[in-house]
C-alpha positions as CSV (number, residue, x, y, z in Angstrom):
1,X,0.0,0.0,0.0
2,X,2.9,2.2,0.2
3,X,6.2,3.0,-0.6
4,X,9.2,5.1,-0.2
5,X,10.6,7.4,-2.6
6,X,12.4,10.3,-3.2
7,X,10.4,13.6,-3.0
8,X,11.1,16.5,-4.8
9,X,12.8,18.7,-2.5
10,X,11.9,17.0,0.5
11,X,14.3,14.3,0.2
12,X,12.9,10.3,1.0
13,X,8.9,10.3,1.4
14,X,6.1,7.9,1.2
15,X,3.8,7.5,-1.9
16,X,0.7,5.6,-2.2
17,X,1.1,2.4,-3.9
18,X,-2.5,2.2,-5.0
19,X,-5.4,4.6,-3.6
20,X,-6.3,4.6,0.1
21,X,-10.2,5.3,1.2
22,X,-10.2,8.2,4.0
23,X,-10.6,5.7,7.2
24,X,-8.4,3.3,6.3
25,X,-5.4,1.5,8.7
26,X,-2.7,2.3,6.6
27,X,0.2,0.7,8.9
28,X,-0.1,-0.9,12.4
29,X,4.0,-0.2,13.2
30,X,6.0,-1.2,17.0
31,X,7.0,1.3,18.9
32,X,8.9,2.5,21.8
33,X,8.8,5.2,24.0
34,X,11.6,7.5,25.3
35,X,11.5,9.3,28.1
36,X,12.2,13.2,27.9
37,X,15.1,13.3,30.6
38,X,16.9,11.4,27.1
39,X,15.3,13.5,24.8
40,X,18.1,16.0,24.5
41,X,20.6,13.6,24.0
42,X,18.5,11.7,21.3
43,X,18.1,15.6,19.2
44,X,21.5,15.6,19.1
45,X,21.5,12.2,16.7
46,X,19.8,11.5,13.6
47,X,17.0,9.8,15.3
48,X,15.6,13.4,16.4
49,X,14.2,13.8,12.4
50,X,12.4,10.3,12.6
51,X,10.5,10.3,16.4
52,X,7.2,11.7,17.0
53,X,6.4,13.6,20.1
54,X,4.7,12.2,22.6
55,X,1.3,14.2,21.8
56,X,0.1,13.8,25.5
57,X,3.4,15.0,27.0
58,X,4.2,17.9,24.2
59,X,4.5,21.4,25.1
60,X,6.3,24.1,22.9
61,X,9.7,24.5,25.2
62,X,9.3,22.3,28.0
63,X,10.4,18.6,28.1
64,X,8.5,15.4,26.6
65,X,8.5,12.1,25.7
66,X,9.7,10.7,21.8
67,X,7.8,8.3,20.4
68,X,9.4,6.0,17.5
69,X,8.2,3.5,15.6
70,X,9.4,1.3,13.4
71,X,7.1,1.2,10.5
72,X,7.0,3.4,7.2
73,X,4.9,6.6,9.1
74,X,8.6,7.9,9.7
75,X,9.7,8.6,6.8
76,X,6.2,10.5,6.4
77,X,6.7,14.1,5.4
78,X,4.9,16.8,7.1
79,X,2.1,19.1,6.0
80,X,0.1,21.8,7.0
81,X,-3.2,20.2,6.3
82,X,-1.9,16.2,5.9
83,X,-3.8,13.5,4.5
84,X,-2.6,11.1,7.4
85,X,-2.9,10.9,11.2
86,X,-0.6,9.0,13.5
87,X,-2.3,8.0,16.4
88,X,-0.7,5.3,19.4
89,X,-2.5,2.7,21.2
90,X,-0.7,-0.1,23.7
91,X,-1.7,-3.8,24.5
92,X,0.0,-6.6,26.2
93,X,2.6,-6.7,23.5
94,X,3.7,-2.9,24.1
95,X,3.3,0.4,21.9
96,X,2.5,0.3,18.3
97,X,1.9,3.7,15.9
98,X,-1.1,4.0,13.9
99,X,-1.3,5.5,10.3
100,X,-4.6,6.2,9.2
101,X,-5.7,7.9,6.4
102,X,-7.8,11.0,6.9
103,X,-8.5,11.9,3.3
104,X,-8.9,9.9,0.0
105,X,-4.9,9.2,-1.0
106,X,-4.4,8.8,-4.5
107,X,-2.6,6.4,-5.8
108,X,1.3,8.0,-6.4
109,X,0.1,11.1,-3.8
110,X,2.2,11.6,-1.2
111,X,1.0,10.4,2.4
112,X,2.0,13.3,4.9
113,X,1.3,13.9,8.5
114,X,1.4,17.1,11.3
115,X,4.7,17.5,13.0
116,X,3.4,18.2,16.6
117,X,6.8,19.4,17.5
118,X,7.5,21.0,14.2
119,X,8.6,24.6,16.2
120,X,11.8,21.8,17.0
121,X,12.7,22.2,13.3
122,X,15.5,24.5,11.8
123,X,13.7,27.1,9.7
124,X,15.1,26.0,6.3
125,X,13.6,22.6,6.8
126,X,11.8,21.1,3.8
127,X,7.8,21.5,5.2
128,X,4.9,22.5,3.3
């Protein structure tokens, strides 16, 4: 259902191998959680450009946890108005990261999602 590619200024994204109805479980990817006391030592590596922040713990300036997963939705590009949502659940078996389409994907469109923390990013980052 998906795939990576190289975006046009962007660098490597994810395209829609066939069309995706709005509602639909795109990925169901493991995660883990990191705490925020190793959060500053994790932004200074280049796992900082492929965690998500903790949406419940996130607060522009003060400390929170990263959330990785290990599933396509990080290499996800962001977007001002995306056509994807991550979302997290846990069960027995630990965290897992959600991708869910909130808008008809075409097939070949890009899939994108909201950086929560994208006030993290250096201004000449490649957002749109």
């Amino acid at each position: 259902m998906l795939k990576i590619e190289a975006i046009p200024g962007k660098g490597r994204g994810v395209r829609a191998s066939r069309a995706i109805a709005a509602g639909t479980l795109i990925e169901r990817a493991p995660a883990i959680r990191l705490p925020a006391a190793e959060r500053p030592l994790i932004d200074q590596t280049t796992v900082f450009v492929y965690y998500f922040a903790d949406p419940v713990t996130y607060r522009e300036g003060a400390d929170y946890d990263c959330l990785l997963a290990f599933g396509l939705s990080t290499f996800c590009n962001h977007a001002a108005q995306p056509n994807a949502v991550v979302s997290w659940e846990e069960d027995p078996l630990g965290l897992w990261a959600l991708l869910t389409a909130i808008d008809d994907i075409a097939e070949e469109d890009e899939v994108t999602v909201f950086y929560t923390n994208v006030d993290q990013y250096k201004p000449d980052s490649f957002f749109v």
